[in-house]
Every structure is written in structure tokens, then in C-alpha cells.
C-alpha positions in Angstrom: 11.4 60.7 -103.9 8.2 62.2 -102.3 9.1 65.6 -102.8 7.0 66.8 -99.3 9.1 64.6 -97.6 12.6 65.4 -99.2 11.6 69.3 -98.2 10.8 68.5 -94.4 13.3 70.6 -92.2 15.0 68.4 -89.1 13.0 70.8 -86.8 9.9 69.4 -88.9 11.0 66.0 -88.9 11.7 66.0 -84.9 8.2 67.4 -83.6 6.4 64.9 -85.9 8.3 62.0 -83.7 7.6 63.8 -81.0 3.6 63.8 -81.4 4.0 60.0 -83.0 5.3 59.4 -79.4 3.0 61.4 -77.6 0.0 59.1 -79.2 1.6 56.0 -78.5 2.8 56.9 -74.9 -0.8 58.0 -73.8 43.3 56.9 -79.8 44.6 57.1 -83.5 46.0 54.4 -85.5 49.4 54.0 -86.1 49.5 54.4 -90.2 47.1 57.4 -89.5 49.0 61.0 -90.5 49.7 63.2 -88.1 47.2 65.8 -87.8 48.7 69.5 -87.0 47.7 72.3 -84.4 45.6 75.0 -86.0 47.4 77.5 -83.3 51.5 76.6 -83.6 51.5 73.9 -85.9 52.9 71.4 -83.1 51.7 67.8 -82.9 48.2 67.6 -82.3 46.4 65.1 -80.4 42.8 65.6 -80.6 40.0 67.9 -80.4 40.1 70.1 -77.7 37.2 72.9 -76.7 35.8 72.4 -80.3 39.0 72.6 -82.1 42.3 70.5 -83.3 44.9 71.3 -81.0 48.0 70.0 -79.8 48.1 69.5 -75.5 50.4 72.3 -74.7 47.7 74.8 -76.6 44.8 73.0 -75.3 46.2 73.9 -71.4 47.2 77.5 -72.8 43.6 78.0 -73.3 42.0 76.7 -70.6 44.3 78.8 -68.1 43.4 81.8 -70.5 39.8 81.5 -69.9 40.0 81.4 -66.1 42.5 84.5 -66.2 41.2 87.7 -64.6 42.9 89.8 -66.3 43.4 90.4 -70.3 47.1 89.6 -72.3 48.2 92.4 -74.2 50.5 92.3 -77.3 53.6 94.2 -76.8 53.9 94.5 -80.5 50.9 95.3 -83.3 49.2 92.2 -82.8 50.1 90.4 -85.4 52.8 88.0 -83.9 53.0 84.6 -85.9 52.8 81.5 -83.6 55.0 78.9 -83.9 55.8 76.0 -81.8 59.1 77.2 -81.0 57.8 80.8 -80.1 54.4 80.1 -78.9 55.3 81.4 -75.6 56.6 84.5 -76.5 53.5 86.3 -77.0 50.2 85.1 -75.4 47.9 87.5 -76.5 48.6 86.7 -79.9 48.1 82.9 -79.6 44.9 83.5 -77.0 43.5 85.5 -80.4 45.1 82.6 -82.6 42.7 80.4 -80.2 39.8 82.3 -80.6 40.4 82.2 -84.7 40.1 78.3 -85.4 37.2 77.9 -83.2 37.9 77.0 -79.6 35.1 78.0 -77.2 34.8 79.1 -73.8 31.6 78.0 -73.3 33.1 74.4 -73.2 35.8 75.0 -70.4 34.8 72.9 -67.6 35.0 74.9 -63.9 37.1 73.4 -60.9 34.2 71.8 -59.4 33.0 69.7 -62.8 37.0 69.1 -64.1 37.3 67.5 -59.9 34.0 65.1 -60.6 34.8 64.0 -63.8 38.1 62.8 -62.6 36.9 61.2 -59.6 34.5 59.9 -61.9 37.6 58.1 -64.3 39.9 57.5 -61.0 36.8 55.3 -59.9 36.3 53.4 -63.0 39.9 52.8 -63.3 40.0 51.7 -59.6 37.1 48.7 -60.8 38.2 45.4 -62.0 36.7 44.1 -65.4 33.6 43.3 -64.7 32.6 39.9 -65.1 29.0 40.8 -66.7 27.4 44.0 -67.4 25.3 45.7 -65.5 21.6 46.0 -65.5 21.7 49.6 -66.6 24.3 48.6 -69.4 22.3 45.8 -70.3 19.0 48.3 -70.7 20.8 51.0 -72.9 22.4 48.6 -75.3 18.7 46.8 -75.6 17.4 50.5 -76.6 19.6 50.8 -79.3 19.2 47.5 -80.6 15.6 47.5 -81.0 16.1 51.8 -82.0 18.7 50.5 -84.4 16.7 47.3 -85.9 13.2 49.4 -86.3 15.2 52.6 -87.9 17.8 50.6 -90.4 16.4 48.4 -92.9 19.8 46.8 -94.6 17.8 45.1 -97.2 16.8 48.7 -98.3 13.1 47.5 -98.5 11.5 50.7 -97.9 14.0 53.0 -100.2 11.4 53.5 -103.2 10.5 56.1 -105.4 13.9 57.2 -106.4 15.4 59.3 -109.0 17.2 56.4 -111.1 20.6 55.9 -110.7 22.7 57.1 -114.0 25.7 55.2 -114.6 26.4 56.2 -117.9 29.6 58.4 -117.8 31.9 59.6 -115.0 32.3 63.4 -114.4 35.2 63.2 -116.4 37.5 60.4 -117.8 35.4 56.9 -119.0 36.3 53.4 -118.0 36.0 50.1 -120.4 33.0 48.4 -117.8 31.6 48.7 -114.2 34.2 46.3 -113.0 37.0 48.9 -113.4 34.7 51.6 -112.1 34.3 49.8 -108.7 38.3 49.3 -108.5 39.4 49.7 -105.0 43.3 50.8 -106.0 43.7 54.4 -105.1 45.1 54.9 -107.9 42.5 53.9 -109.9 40.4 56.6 -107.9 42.3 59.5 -107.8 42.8 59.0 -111.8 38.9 59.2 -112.3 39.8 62.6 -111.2 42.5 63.7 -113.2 42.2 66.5 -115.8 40.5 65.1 -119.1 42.5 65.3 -122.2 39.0 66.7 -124.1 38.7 69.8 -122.4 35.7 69.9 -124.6 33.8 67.0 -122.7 34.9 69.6 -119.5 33.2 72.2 -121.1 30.2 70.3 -122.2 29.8 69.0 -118.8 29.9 72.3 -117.4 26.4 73.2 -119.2 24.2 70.1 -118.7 24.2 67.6 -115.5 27.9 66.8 -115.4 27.0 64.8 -112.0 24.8 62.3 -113.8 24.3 59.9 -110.0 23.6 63.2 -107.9 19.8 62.8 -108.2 19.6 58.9 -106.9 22.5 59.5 -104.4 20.5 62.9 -102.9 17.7 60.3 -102.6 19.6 57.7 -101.2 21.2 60.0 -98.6 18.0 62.0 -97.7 16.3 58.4 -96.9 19.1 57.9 -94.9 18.4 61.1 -92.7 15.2 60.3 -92.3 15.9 56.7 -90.6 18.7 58.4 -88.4 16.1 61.0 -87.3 13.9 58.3 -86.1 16.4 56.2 -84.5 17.7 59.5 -83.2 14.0 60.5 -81.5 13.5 56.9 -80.2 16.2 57.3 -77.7 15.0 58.3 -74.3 18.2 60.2 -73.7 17.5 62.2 -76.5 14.4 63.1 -76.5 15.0 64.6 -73.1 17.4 67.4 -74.4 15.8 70.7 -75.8 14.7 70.9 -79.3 17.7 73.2 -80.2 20.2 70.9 -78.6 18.8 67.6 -80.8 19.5 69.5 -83.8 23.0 70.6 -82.8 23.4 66.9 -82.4 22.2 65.5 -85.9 23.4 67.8 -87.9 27.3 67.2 -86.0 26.6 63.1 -86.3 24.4 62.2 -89.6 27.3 61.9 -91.7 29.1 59.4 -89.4 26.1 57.6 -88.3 25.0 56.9 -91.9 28.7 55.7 -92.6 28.6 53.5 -90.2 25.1 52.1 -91.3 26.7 51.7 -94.8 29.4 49.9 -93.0 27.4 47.4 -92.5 26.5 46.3 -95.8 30.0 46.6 -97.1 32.0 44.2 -98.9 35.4 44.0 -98.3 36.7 41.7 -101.1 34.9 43.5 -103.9 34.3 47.2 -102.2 30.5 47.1 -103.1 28.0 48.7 -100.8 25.4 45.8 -101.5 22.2 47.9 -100.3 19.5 44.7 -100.5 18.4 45.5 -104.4 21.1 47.9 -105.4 24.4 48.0 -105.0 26.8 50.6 -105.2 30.7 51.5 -105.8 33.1 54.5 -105.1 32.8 55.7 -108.6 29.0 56.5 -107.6 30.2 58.8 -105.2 32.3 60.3 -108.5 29.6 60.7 -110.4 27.4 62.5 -108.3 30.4 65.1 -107.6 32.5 64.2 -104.6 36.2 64.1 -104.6 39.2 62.5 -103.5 40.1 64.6 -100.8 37.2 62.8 -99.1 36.6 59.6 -101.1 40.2 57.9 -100.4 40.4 57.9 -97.0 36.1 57.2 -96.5 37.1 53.9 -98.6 40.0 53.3 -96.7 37.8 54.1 -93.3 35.5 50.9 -94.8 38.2 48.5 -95.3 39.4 49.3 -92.1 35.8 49.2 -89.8 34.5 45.9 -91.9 37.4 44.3 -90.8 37.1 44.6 -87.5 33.9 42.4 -87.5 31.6 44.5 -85.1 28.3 43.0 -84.0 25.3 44.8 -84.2 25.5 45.9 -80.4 28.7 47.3 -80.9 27.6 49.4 -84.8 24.4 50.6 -82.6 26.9 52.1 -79.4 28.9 53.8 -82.4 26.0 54.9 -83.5 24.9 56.7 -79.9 28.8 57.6 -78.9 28.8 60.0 -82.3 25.4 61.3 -81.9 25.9 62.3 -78.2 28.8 63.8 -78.9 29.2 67.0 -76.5 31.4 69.1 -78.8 29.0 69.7 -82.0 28.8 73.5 -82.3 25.7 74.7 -80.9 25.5 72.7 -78.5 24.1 74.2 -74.8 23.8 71.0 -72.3 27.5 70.2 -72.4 27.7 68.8 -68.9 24.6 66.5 -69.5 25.8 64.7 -73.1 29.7 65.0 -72.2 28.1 62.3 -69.3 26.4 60.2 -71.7 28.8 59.9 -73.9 31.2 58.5 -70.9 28.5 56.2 -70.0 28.7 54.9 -73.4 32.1 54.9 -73.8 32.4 52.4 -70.7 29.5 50.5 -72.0 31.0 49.3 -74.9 34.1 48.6 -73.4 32.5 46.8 -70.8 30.6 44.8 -74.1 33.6 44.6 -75.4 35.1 42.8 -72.8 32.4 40.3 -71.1 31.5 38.9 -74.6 33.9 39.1 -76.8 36.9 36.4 -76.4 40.2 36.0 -77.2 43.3 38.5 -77.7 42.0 40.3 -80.6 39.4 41.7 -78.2 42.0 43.7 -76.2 42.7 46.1 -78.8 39.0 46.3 -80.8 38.2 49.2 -78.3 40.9 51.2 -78.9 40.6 50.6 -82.5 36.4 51.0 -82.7 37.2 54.7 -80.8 39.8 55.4 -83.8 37.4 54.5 -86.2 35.1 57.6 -84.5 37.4 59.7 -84.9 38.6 59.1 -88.3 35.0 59.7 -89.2 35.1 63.0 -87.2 38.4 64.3 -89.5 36.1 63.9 -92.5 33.0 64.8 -91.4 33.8 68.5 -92.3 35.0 67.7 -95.5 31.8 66.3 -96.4 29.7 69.2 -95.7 32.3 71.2 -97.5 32.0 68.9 -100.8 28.2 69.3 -100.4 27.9 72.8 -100.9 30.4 73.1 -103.7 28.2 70.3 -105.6 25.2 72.6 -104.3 26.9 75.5 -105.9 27.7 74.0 -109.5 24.4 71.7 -109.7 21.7 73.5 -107.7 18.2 71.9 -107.4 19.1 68.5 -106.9 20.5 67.8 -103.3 16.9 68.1 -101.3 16.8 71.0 -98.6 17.2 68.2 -95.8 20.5 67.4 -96.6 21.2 71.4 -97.1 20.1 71.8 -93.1 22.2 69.2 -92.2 24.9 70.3 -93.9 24.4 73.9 -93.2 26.3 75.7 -90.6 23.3 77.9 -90.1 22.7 77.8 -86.1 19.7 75.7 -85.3 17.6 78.4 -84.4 17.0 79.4 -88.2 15.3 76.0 -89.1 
């Protein structure tokens, strides 16, 4: 890999689009596991002000931030919230709040919570339209042709790569590839289990125990690139500030470059069949990353490739995860909260003026699922990054570090 390129920053990368242009301008799933409230533990439902929350917690902090006056703790501050006793002390689970990572920022006022639900009151009060609208029409041609001239599925341009090294596993050793690329969980979680040799541990420990890691940090850094110039070829985009566009990559790459591999994936033999190379989940082992993420990413592929998207409705994904409103850092919230709405009714509108039959009435609901499936792991990818960063430094190239970083944008 060009090693200029691998050490661009996403700050770099963005004004070089920028001039390019100035020249040539002259709901979750039912088997899904219930996801707990990082305040009381209850049920939770979602993401709420930048944090996973159940309902009851998410009002509790909205009515806390437009208090005028302060809770106080009637003990030492240092009450444990629970669901059963969450209402006992509010200045305890206000601080609880505050702790995981919900923001004020991102509480809406009166005024903007009454327009965006006369916005939703109106588009439930419509009818299903019988074609889309010209506007519709325009922003799913733009991420078509943005799509098609940023993602090359036959892998064409990926060249001058670090070789991939299938030789060993990080630990344990299969009979051939065929049992490498098994798509039982249990053969994957056993390519994980404790050696027997602790010696072939130890011996890993002082050479490069993650013998893919060079190709895949190649691989996934080429991948960046394409999603920073799909990214800057939006219009949408490119009108935000410079600080905001990089809030907004570095919350969205991982998903957006799932869902590109999504697209070459094969669901009978659960190869990635990337034009001249192909890859399995025990390439993902190899170059360091662990079950914790790789079970339920495979499981995410099975359960996307089956829907059967077309390429309209992979390129809307695509724009619904980048203009997602709640990536940390984030200033314009009003604005991209409002695209991402638009785009949200656009491919449901898609959804239902061209696709046909009864399957179609559930592929929205289970398309938005899919999103945020890929937002649960999202975090644990970044995580499993730096720990691989940690025990194998020098290999992962300093544009997947930024991306992965939770620096604030502002130090690229």
C-alpha cells in the first residue's frame, strides 16, 4: 500500500476532494437480545441523546435538562439506581445520566420537538404515494452515481497490498481452508479457545501472532478511502463544516464499509468474494479480532444478504448511517437529524412504489434493524482496533487510527 496515502489524515483526505471539486465545478428483530439501560438496567429501547437508554430514562433526562433548578442528593451521592428505585433519588440518576454519555446539547427545545412532530403527523396523515417524488427521485440518483463511482465490487483498483498470510490462525490450526471459512459458531468461537501449547501462545506473543493484519489494514484503509469520496460527492455533505464531516465518518465508516462488503457476500458458502480475492471469517481471526464482534457481524451478513436489497436501497443505507445526527461531536444536529428523516421516508417511499408483493411490507422495518444492529457493534470495533494496535503496533495505518480514535476532530 502507497504508504503517503495510507498516512493521509480524514482532514487531509476531505480538503483534497474539496479542491478536486473546486476544479471541476469552475425497530429490532425479534431473535435480537434485549439490550439493557446503562442508567437502571430496565428494558432499553434505543439510543436516546447519544446513549442506550430505556424510555422512562430517556424522558427523565429530557425534563432534567429543561429544569431551572438543580436535584440534590439527600444522602452522599452515591445512591445505586435501579429500575425499581430509580425514582427515589433524581440527582443520583441525573449524575448516572451524565456518566454513560447522554448530552444536552442534543435535547431538542419546544419549538423544534412541536415541528418535528407536525412534521411526522403530516407524513402519517399522506397516503402511500403512488410514485416518488421529483426530489426523492434526484437524491437516490446522487447516491447511485456517488455509490457506483466510489465502490468498485470487482476490487479492480485495490493494488499494491501487503500479501495476505494464511498460514496459521492466532492460535489453534485447522486441517484446510474449507474448515477455516466454516460458518457454525461453533466452529468460530473454538478458533478462539485457549491453545493446549501454551508455548505456540508464547511464541506468538514475540513475533506477528496476527499473520493477515497487514493485507486486512490495507484492505480496510482502501476502503476508507472510497467511503471518503463517496462521502465528499454528496452535496448534502459537503455543505456541513469541516469539523462536522469528520464527526460524521469517523461515527459511520465501519457500517458503511459493512454494508459495501455486504454486497459481495455469499450466503451459501460465507465468502466475501472481493472480484480477485476472496475472504472468510477466519481472516478476520487472523488479523486479531474476536468473537465478541465476529459472531454477531457474520450473523448481521446472513441476515442483510438475505433480504435481497438493490443497489438504491445499499446506497440509502449507506447515506441514513453517515447522516446520522447522534455521532459525538457532532454541532448541526437540527440540520442532519432532517436529512436523515428525509432519507428515512425516501427509502420507504422506494420501498413501497417499486418493490411488490408482501415481503415488501416488512423489508423497511427490517433494513432499519439491520442499521441498528450495525450501530451495537460499531463500538466494539473500534475497541478491538486499538487492543490489536496495542499488541501489534505499526501495522494498522494512521487512517484507520483517526477513524477509530475518539480524539475530537479538531486534533486531526
Amino acid at each position: 500500500m502507497n504508504e503517503a496515502t495510507g498516512e493521509q489524515s480524514i482532514r487531509e483526505a476531505l480538503k483534497r476532494n474539496n479542491e478536486e471539486e473546486e476544479i471541476l465545478e469552475g425497530d429490532t428483530t425479534e431473535d435480537e437480545e434485549p439490550k439493557a439501560c446503562g442508567v437502571c438496567g430496565d428494558l432499553a429501547k434505543g439510543y436516546h441523546f447519544n446513549a442506550l437508554t430505556c424510555e422512562g430514562c430517556k424522558g427523565f433526562f429530557r425534563r432534567a435538562i429543561k429544569r431551572s433548578t438543580q436535584f440534590r442528593c439527600r444522602f452522599q451521592n452515591k445512591c445505586n439506581i435501579t429500575k425499581n428505585n430509580r425514582r427515589s433519588c433524581q440527582a443520583c440518576r441525573f449524575r448516572k445520566c451524565q456518566a454513560i454519555g447522554m448530552r444536552q446539547e442534543m435535547v431538542m427545545s419546544e419549538k423544534e420537538v412541536k415541528e418535528r412532530r407536525f412534521r411526522i403527523q403530516t407524513r402519517k396523515m399522506l397516503d402511500v404515494p403512488v410514485e416518488l417524488s421529483t426530489q426523492q427521485e434526484e437524491t437516490i440518483q446522487e447516491l447511485l452515481c456517488s455509490h457506483h463511482h466510489s465502490f468498485d465490487s470487482a476490487f479492480y483498483r485495490f493494488s499494491g497490498f501487503r500479501p495476505m498470510d494464511r498460514n496459521v490462525l492466532p492460535v489453534g490450526e485447522y486441517e484446510s481452508e474449507s474448515e477455516n471459512c466454516s460458518l457454525s459458531s461453533t466452529s468460530l468461537s473454538g478458533s478462539f479457545e485457549t491453545p493446549e501449547n501454551e508455548e505456540h501462545e508464547e511464541a506468538g506473543k514475540k513475533s506477528s501472532i496476527f499473520t493477515a493484519l497487514p493485507h486486512v489494514a490495507d484492505l480496510t484503509t482502501y476502503m476508507i478511502q472510497d467511503i471518503i469520496t463517496f462521502s465528499k460527492s454528496l452535496r448534502d455533505f459537503r455543505s456541513l463544516n469541516i469539523e462536522d464531516q469528520i464527526s460524521l465518518l469517523k461515527g459511520a465508516t465501519f457500517e458503511i464499509m459493512q454494508i459495501r462488503f455486504n454486497m459481495v457476500f455469499n450466503t451459501k458458502t460465507g465468502i466475501w468474494e472481493c472480484g480477485h480475492i476472496t475472504y472468510c471469517i477466519n481472516d478476520a481471526v487472523r488479523a486479531g479480532f474476536q468473537p465478541l464482534l465476529l459472531e454477531p457481524l457474520l450473523k448481521f451478513h446472513h441476515t442483510l444478504r438475505n433480504l435481497g436489497l438493490q443497489d438504491e436501497e445499499y446506497a440509502l443505507m449507506q447515506a441514513m448511517s453517515l447522516f446520522s445526527p447522534d455521532r459525538p461531536g457532532v454541532q448541526q444536529h437540527r440540520v442532519i437529524d432532517e436529512l436523515h428523516e428525509n432519507l428515512a421516508v425516501t427509502l420507504k417511499s422506494w420501498i413501497d412504489c417499486r418493490r411488490t408483493g408482501p415481503e415488501k411490507h416488512l423489508l423497511y422495518p427490517k433494513v432499519m434493524s439491520c442499521l441498528t444492529e450495525m450501530r451495537t457493534m460499531n463500538e466494539e470495533y473500534s475497541k478491538q482496533v486499538l487492543q490489536i494496535q496495542d499488541i501489534q503496533p505499526d501495522i494498522i495505518s494512521p487512517l484507520i487510527m483517526e477513524v477509530v480514535s475518539k480524539n475530537p476532530c479538531t486534533d486531526f
